[in-house]
N, C-alpha and C positions, 0 to 999 in steps of 0.2 A: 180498318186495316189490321192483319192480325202481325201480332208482335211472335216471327219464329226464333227459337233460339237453335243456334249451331254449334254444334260441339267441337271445345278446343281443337281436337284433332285433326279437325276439316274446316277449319279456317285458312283464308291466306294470310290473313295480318292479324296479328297478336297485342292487345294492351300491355304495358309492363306488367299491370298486376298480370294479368293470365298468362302472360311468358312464364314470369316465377312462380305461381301453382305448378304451369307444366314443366317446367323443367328441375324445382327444388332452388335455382338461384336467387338472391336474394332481391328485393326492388333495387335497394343503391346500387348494387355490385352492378344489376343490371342498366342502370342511368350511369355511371361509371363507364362503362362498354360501349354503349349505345352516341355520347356526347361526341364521341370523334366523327369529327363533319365525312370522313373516307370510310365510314363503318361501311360495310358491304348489305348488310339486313336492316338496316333504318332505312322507312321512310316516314316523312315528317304529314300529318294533315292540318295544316296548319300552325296552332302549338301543340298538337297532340303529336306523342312517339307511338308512331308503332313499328312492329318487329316482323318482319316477313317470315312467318313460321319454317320451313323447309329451307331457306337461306339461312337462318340461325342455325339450325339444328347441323345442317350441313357442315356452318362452323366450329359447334362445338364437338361433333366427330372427329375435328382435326386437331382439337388441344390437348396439350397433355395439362396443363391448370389455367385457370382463369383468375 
């Protein structure tokens, strides 16, 4: 089976690290964000976070700081 790799861009779901490559924020600041059980772009795989890339981004279009 061949291992393809997807670019951040065109992902739906985002690890922490690769959220903050792509967006510049930091891991904590991002576990920070992310812990609140109502966040709108967490979904949980188990214990792993991930970040629904377009529902994040969407949010951070609306903030003025984080």
């Amino acid at each position: 089976m061949r291992n393809i790799e997807v670019p951040i861009w065109e992902k739906y779901a985002l690890t922490i690290d690769e959220a903050a490559e792509y967006t510049g924020i930091g891991v904590n600041k991002l576990r920070r964000i992310t812990n609140n059980e109502d966040c709108p772009f967490t979904i949980w795989n188990g214990n792993k976070r991930m970040i629904k890339r377009q529902a994040f981004i969407n949010y951070l279009d609306k903030q003025y700081s984080i």
